[in-house]
C-alpha positions in Angstrom: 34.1 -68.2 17.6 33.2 -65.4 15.5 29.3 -64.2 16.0 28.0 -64.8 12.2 24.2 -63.9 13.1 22.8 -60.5 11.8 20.5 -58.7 13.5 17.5 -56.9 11.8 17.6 -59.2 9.2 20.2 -57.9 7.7 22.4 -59.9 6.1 25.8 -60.7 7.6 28.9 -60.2 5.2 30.9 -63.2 6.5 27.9 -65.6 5.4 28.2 -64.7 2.2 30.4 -66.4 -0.7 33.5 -64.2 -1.6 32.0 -62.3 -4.6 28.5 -61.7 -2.9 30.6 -60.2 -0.1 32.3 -57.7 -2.1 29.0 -56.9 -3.8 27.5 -56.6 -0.9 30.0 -54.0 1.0 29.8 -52.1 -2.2 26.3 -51.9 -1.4 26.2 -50.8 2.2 29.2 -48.1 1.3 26.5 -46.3 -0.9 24.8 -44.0 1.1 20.9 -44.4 -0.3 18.2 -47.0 0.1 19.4 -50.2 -2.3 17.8 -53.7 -2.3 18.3 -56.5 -4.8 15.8 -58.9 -6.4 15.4 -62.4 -8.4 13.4 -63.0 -11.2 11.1 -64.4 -8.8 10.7 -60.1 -7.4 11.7 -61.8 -4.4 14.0 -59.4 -2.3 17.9 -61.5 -2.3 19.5 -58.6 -0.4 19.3 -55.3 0.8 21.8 -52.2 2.6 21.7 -50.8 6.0 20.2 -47.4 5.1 17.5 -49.5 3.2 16.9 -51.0 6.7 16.2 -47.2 8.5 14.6 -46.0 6.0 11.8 -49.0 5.9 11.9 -48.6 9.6 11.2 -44.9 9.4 8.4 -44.7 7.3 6.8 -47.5 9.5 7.2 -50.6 6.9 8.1 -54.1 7.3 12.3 -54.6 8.1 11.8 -58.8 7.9 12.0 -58.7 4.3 15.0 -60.7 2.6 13.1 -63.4 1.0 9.8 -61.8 0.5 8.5 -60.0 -2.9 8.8 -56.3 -3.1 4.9 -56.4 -3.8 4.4 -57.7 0.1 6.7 -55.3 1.1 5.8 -52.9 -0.5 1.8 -53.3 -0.9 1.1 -49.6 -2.4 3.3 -50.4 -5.7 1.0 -51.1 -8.9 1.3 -53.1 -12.0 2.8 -50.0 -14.2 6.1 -50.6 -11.4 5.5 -54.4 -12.1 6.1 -53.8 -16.1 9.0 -51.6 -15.3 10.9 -54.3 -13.9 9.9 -56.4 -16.5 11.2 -53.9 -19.1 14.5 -54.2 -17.4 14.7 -57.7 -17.5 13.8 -58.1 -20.7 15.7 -55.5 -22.0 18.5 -55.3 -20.1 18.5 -51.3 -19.9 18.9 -49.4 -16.5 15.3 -48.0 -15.9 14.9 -44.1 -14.2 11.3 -43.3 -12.6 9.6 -41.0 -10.3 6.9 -41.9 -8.8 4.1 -40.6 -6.1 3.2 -43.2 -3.3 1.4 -43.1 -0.4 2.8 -45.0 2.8 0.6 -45.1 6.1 -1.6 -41.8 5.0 1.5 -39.6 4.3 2.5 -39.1 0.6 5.9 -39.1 -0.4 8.0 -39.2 -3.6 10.9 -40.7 -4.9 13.2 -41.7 -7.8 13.6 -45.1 -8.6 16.6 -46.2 -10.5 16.8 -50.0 -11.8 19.7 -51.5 -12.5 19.9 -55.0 -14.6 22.6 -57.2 -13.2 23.6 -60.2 -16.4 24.8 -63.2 -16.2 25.5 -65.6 -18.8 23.7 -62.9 -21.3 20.5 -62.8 -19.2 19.6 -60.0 -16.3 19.2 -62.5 -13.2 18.7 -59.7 -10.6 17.9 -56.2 -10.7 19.6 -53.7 -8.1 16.8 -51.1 -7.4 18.1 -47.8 -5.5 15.4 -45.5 -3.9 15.8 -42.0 -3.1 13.3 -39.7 -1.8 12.4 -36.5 -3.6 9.4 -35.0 -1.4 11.5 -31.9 -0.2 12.7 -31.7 -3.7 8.8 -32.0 -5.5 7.7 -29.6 -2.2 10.2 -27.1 -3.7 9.2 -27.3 -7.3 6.1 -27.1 -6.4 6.2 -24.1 -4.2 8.3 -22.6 -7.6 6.0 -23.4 -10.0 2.9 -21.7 -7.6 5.5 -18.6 -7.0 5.7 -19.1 -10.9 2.3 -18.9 -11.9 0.9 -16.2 -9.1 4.0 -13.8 -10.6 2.3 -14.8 -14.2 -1.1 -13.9 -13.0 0.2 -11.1 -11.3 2.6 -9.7 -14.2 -0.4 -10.0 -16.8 -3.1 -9.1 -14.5 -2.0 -5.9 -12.6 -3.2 -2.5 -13.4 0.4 -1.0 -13.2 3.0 -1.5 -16.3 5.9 -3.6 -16.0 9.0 -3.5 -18.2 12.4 -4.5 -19.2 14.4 -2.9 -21.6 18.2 -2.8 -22.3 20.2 0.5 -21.9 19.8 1.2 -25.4 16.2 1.4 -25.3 15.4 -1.6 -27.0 11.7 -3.5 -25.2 12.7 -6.6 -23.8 9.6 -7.2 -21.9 5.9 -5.5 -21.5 3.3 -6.4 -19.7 -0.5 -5.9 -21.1 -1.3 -3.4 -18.8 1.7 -1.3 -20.2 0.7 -2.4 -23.9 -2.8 -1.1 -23.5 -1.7 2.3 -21.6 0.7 2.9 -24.6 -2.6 2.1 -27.3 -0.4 -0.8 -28.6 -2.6 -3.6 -29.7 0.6 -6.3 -28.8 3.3 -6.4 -27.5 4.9 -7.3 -30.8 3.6 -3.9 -32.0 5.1 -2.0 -28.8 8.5 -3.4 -29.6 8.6 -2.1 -32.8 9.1 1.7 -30.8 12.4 2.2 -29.7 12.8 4.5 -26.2 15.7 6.5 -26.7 14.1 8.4 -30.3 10.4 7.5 -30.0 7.3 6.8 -27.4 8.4 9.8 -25.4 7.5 13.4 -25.4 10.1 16.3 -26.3 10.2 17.4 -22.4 11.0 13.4 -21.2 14.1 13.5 -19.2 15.6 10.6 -20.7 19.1 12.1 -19.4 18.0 12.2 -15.8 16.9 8.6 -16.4 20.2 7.3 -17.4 22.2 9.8 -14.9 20.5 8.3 -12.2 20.7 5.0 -13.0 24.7 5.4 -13.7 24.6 6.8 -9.9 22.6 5.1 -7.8 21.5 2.1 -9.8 18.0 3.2 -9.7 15.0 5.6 -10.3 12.4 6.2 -8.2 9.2 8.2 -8.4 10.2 10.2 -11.6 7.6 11.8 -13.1 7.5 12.3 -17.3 5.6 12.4 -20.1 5.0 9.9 -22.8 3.8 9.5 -26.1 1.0 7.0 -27.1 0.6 5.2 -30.2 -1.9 8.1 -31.2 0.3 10.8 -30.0 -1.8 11.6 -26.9 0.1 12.3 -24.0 0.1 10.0 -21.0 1.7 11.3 -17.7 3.4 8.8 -16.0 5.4 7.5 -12.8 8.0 5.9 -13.1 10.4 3.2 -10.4 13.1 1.5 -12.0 16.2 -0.5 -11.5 19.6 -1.5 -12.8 20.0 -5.4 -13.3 23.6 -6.2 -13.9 25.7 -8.9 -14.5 28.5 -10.6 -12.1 30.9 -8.3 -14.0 29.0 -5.2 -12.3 28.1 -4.3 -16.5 24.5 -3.1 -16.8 22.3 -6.2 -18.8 19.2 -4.4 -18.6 16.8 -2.3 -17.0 13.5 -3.2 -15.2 10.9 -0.7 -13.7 6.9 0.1 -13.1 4.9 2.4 -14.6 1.6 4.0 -13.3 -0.6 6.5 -15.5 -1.0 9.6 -13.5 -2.6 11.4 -16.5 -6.0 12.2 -14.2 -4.1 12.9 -11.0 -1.8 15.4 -13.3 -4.8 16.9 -14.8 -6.6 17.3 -11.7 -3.8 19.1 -9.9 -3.6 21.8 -12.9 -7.4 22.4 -12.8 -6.7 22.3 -9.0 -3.9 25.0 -8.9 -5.9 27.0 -11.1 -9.3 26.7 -9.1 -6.8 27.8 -5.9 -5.6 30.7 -8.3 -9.0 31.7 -8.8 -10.2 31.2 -5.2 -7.3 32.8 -4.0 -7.9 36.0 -5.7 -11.6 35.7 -4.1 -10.2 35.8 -0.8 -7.8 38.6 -1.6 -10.7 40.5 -3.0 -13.0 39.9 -0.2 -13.9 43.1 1.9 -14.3 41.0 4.8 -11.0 40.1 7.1 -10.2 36.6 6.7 -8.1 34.5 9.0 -7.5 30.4 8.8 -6.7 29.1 11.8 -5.4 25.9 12.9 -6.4 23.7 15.8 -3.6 24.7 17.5 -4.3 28.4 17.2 -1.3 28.8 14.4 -2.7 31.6 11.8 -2.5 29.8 8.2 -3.3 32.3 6.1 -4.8 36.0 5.8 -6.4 37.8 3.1 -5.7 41.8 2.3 -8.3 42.9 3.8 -7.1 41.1 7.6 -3.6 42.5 6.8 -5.4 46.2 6.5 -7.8 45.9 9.5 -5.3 44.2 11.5 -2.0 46.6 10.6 0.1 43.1 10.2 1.6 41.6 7.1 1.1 38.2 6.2 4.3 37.3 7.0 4.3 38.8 10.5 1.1 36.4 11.9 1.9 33.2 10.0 2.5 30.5 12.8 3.1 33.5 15.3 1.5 32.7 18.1 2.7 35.1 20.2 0.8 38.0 18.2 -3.4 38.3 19.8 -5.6 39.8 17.5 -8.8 39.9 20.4 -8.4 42.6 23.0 -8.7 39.9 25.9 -9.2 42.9 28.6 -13.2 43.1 26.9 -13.4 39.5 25.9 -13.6 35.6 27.6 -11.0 33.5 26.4 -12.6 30.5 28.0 -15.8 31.9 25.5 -13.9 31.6 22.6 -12.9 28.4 22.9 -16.6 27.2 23.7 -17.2 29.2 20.1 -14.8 27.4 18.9 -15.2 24.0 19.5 -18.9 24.3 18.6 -17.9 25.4 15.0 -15.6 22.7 15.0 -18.6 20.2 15.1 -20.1 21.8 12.4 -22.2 24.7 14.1 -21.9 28.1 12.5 -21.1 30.5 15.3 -21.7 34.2 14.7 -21.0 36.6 18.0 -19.5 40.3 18.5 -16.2 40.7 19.9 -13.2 42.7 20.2 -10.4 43.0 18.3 -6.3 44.8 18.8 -4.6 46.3 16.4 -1.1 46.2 15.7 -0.9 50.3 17.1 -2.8 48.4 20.4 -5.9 50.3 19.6 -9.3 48.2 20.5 -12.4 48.1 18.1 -15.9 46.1 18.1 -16.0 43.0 15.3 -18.2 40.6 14.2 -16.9 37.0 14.0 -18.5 34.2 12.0 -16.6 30.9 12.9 -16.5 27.8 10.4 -15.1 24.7 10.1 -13.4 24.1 6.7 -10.9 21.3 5.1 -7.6 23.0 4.4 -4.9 21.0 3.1 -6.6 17.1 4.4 -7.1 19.5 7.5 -10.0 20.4 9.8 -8.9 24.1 10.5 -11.1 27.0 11.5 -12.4 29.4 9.0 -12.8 33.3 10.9 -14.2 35.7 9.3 -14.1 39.2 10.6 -16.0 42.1 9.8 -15.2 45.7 11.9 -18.5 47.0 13.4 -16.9 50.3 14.5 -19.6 52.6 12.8 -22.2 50.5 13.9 -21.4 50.2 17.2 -21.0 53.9 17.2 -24.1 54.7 15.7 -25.7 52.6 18.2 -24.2 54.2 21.0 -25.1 57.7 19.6 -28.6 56.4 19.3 -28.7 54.9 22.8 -27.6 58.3 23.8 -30.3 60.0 21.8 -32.8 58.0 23.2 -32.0 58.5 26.8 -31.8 62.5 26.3 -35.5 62.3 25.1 -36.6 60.2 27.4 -35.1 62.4 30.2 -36.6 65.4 28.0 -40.4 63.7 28.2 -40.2 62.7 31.4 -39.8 65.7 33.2 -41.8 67.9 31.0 -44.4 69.2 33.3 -47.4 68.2 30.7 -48.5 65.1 30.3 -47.5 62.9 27.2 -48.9 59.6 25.8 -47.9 57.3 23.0 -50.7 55.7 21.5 -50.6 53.5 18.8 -53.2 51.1 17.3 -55.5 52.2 20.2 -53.2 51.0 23.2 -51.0 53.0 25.4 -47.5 52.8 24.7 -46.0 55.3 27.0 -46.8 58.1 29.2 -44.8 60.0 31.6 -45.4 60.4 35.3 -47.5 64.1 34.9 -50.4 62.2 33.0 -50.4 59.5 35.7 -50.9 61.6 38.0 -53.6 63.3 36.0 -55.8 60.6 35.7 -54.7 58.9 38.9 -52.7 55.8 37.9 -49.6 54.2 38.3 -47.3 54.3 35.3 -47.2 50.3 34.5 -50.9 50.1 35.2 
């Protein structure tokens, strides 16, 4: 004998009457949640992936016999008058709807299906299929949607898109306002390739590169605004194209560098002008960096020196201090403390190209060269000086020699107190000499 129980409370096909058999093996061949009702919205029969899927979500599987509102507690009445649209009207019913089952909410698509007999819908065929991945993804596109809106309208950098003949497909306001458009209406009245560009925009290089390499990056150009001002600009672009490789349109960023592009001409000329200050300096001027690499001279350290510039640039083999009268080890304890900020100003020794040695004076700062701490030396040849102090050293010890073995006696005097005398007066009166 032949099992005929179903298990599950599912129905069993071999129970059924012929025609509710075939209907019901149609209905477990479909692959998605089906269950039948009455008039009564009592629940006549239902398919195996019904079953699982009532088991996964945690809801009752006893339920052939039972309303589809005790099954299914969280419906409400609008679901109620959908089914009694369908019965009434005998039209297949499409919904989505946003339920929550054991404090997780999910969403499906309903689809209600009148089944007529004898002119009159007896039963409805209700297929359910779950959309929450689906409705997670739209969701997540419309977000992505609506931040590249914000983003697009709110950035400070122009966005495009414009076909290859120049014609503006798209503008964002940023770009309207840097171009003193009042709309973007009014912008796409210009058209690229004859106006809202000034004579020296390398429109050619534009379209060369983009025939090349599909793309433009960091090319920098001049533009026309509405008032005929110039604005610099930067500009990153790309090729769109279609499936047939063919070019549809083009689609790039712009950024105003009209300050940065003034700033660097006032700053080449400021460098013009300081450069000549340094050039015309009378003092030798060296830039160093922290690894002892010479950055730049002036003249006057080319002269004093007997190098060319070109000769002591990052050659570190060259010595400009005669380190047979000097302390390496003290010049680094200079320069470290002018490093921190500390002006250091101390005599020295310097070598010639020719070898020959001569007394300096060095003044070490720390200056910014190029986003750079580097140190700042400035040199000043104290050969007179140091002669004419030698001479005088020399002078002084000749009279002193002179005085001191004259056989009179002889006193300095000034404002009453006794500067100097030499040894004959001390022995005149008696006394010693630092008495």
């Amino acid at each position: 004998m032949k099992n005929t129980k179903s298990n599950d409370n599912h129905p069993n096909p071999n129970q059924l009457e012929p025609d509710k058999q075939l209907y019901h093996i149609t209905l477990e061949s479909l692959q998605v949640p089906l269950h039948v009702i009455n008039t009564d919205y009592r629940i006549l029969l239902i398919n195996r992936v019904f079953l699982d899927w009532n088991k996964k979500l945690g809801l009752p599987v006893d339920v052939i016999g039972k309303s589809i509102f005790e099954v299914f507690p969280f419906l409400d009445n609008d679901v109620k008058q959908e089914y009694e649209e369908v019965f009434s009207t005998g039209s297949v019913k499409i919904t989505e709807e946003q339920v929550q089952i054991n404090n997780k909410v999910i969403y499906t698509k309903t689809q209600k299906i009148p089944l007529i007999q004898n002119e009159q819908v007896t039963r409805i065929t209700t297929a359910v299929w779950e959309i929450s991945d689906h409705k997670e993804i739209e969701s997540s596109l419309r977000e992505s949607e609506e931040r590249f809106r914000s983003l697009y309208e709110n950035i400070g950098m122009g966005l495009y898109r414009t076909t290859s003949k120049g014609e503006i497909l798209l503008a964002n306001p940023a770009l309207v306002s840097m171009l003193g458009f009042s709309s973007f209406e009014d912008l796409k009245k210009r058209k690229l390739t004859t106006e809202n560009f000034a004579p020296d925009y390398p429109r050619k290089q534009f379209l060369n590169e983009m025939k090349l390499k599909g793309e433009v990056i960091g090319l920098e150009s001049a533009w026309k605004r509405k008032d005929e001002s110039t604005l610099f600009i930067r500009e990153n672009a790309r090729a769109v194209k279609n499936e047939a490789g063919e070019t549809i349109f083009y689609e790039g960023s712009v950024e105003d560098v009209t300050i940065k592009h003034l700033a660097e001409l006032a700053l080449e000329q400021s460098k013009t002008n300081l450069m000549n200050i340094f050039n015309l300096s009378s003092d030798a001027i060296i830039i160093q960096d922290l690894d002892n690499n010479i950055l730049d001279i002036n003249k006057s350290a080319e002269q004093l020196f007997g190098y060319t510039r070109d000769e002591l640039i990052s050659n570190t083999k060259i010595h400009l201090a005669d380190f047979d009268k000097t302390d390496r080890e003290l010049f680094r304890k200079y320069t470290k403390d002018a490093l921190k900020g500390s002006t250091q100003r101390f005599e020295w020794w310097g070598i010639r190209k020719d070898g020959s040695s001569f007394p300096e004076e060095l003044i070490l700062n720390k200056l910014s060269y190029n986003n750079e701490d580097v140190l700042l030396i400035t040199i000043r040849d104290i050969s007179e000086r140091f002669e004419f102090e030698r001479m005088l050293e020399e002078s002084e010890y000749k009279y002193r020699n002179l005085v001191e073995q004259a056989a009179d006696g002889i006193t300095i005097i000034q404002d009453g107190i006794i500067r100097f005398m030499n040894q004959p007066l001390a022995d005149i009166y008696g006394s010693e000499i630092d008495k």
